[in-house]
Backbone bond lengths (Angstrom), bond angles and torsions (degrees), N, CA, C in turn:
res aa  C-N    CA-C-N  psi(-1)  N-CA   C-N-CA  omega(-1)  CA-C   N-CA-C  phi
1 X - - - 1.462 - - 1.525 112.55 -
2 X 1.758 115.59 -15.79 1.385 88.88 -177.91 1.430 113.93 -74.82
3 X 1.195 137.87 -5.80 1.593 99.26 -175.30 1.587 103.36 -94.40
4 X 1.220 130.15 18.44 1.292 138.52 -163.69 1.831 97.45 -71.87
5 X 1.421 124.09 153.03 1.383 114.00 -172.32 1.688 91.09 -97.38
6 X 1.170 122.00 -24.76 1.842 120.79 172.76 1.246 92.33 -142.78
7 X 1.464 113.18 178.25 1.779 126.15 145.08 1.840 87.80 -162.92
8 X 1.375 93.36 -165.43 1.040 110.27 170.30 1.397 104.70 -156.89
9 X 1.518 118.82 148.61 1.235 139.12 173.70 1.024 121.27 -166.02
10 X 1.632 113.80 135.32 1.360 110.29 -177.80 1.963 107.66 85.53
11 X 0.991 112.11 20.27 1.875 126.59 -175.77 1.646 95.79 54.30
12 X 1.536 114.02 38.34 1.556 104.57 176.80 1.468 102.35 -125.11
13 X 1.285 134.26 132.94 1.346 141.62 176.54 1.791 92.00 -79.80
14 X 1.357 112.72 120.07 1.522 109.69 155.08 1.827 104.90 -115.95
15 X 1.596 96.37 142.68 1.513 99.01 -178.08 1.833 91.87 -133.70
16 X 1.475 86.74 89.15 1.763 84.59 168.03 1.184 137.75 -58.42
17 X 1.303 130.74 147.83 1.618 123.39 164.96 1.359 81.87 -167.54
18 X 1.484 104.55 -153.07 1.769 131.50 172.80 1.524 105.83 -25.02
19 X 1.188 136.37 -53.48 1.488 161.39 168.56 1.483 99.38 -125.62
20 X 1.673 94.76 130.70 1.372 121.44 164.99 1.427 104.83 -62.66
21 X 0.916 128.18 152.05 1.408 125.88 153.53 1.204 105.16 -142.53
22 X 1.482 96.84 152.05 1.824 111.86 -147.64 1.622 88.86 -155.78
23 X 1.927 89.94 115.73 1.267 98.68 173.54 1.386 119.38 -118.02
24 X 1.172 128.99 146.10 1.504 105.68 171.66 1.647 123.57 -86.47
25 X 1.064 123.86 121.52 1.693 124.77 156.36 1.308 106.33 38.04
26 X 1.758 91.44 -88.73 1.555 123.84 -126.57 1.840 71.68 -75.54
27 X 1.246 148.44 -69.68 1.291 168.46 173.60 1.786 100.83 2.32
28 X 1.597 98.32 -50.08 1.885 105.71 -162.30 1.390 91.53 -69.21
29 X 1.498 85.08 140.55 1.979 109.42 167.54 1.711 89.44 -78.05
30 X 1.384 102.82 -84.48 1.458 124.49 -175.15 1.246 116.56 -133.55
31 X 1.561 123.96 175.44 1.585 120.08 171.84 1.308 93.76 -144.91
32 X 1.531 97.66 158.33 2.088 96.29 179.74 1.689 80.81 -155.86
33 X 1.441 84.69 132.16 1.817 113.36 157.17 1.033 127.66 -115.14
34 X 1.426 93.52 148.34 1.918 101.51 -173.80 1.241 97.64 -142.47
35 X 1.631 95.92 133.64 1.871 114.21 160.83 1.460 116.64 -62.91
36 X 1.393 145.72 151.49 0.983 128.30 147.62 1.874 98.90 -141.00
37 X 1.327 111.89 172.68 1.179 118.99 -161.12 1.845 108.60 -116.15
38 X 1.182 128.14 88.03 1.479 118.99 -179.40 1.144 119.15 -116.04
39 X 1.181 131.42 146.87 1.118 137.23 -149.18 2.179 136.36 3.51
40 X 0.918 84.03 58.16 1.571 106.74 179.11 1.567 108.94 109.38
41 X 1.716 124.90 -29.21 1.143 153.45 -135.05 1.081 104.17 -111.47
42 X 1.558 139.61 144.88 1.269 132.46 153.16 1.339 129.17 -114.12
43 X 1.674 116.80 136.73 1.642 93.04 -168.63 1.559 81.07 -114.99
44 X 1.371 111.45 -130.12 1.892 148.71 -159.80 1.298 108.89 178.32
45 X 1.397 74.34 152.33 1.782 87.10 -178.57 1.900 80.48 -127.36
46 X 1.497 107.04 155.07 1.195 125.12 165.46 1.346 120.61 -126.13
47 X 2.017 120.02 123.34 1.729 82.10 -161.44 1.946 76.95 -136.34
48 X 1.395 94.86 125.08 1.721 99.17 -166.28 1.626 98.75 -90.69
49 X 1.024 113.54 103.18 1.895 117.69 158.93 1.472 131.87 -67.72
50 X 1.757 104.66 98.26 1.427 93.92 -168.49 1.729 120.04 -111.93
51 X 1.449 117.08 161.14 1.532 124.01 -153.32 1.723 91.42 -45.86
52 X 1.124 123.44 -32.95 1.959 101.81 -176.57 1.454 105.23 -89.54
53 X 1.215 116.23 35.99 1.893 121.72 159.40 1.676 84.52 73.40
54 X 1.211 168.07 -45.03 1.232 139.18 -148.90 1.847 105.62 -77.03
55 X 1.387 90.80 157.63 1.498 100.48 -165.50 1.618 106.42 -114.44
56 X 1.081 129.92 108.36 1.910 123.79 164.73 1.172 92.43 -71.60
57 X 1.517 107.16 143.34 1.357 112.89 154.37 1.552 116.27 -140.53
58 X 1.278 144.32 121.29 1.169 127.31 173.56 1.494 112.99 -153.78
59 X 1.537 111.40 158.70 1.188 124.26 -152.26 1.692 110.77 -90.32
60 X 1.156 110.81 157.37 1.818 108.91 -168.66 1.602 108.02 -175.01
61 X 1.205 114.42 150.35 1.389 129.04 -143.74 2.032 107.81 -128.60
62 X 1.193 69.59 -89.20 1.987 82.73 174.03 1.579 126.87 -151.81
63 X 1.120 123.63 107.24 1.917 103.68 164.22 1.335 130.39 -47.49
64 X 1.380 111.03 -2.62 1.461 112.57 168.39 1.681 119.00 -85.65
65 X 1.340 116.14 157.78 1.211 122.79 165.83 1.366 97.87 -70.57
66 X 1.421 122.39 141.77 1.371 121.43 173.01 1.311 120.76 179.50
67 X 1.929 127.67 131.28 1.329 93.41 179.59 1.524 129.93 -103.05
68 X 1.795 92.69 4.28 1.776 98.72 156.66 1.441 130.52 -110.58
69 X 0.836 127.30 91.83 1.849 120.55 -176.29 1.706 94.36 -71.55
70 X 1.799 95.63 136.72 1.313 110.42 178.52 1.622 93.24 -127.15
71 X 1.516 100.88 161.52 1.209 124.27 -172.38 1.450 111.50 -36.57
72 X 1.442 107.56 -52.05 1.939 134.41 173.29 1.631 108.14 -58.02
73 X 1.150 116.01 -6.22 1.474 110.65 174.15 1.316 105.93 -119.99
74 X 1.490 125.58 -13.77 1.504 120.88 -170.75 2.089 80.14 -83.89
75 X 1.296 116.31 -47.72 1.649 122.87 -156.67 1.876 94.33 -52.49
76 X 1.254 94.90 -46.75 2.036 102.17 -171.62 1.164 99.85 -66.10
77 X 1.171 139.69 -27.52 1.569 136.01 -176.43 1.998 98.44 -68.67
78 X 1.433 99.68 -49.33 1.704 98.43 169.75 1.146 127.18 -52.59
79 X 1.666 105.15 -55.61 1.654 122.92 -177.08 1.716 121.51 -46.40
80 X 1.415 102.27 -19.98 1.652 124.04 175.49 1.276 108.42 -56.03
81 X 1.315 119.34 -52.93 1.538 113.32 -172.17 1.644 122.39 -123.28
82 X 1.238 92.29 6.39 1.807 107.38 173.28 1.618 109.16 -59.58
83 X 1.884 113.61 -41.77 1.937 79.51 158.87 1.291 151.97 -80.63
84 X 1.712 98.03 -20.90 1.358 110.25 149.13 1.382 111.13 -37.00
85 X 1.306 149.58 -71.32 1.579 157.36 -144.01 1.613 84.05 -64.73
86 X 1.429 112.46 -75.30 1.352 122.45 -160.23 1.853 97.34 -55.13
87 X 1.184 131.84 -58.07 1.057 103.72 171.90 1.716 145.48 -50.23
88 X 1.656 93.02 -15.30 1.635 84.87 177.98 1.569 83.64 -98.32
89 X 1.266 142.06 31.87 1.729 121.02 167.90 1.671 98.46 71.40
90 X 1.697 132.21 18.48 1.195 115.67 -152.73 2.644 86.06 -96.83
91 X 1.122 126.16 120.65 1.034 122.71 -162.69 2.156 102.88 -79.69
92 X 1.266 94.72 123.48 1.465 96.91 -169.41 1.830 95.78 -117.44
93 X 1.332 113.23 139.85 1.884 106.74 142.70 1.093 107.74 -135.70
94 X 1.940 116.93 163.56 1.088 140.76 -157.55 1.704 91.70 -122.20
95 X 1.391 121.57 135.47 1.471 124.47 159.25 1.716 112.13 -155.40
């Protein structure tokens, strides 16, 4: 799991970087992702909204080795845990 850009296990969202951050489930309001396109490359930003108003937000690219990330690889990095979300009822959008 480490090079994973999130997962979840254990009903805990971890979104590694510099500091793990480790949320629990039951905790998320909502989460919303967005593609954006920088310098030839595309990453995401992920920014998790939780019931005491504070917001994670952090930026992420691909679990693949690669030296172009395209839009279709930043989206599959999402598509990983979007049924997890939908199964706990947790409300996510992508733009």
């Amino acid at each position: 799991s480490d090079l994973e850009c999130f997962y979840i296990e254990d009903e805990i969202l971890y979104i590694p970087s510099l500091f793990v951050a480790k949320i629990p489930l039951s905790d998320i309001r909502n989460i919303e992702f967005e593609t954006f396109r920088s310098r030839g490359s595309y990453s995401g930003i992920i920014r998790v909204h939780q019931k005491n108003a504070k917001v994670i937000k952090r930026y992420f690219q691909t679990s693949k080795i690669a030296f172009f990330v395209s839009e279709q690889m930043v989206l599959a990095e999402i598509e990983k845990i979007t049924p997890i979300l939908k199964k706990y009822y947790i409300p996510y959008t992508i733009r």
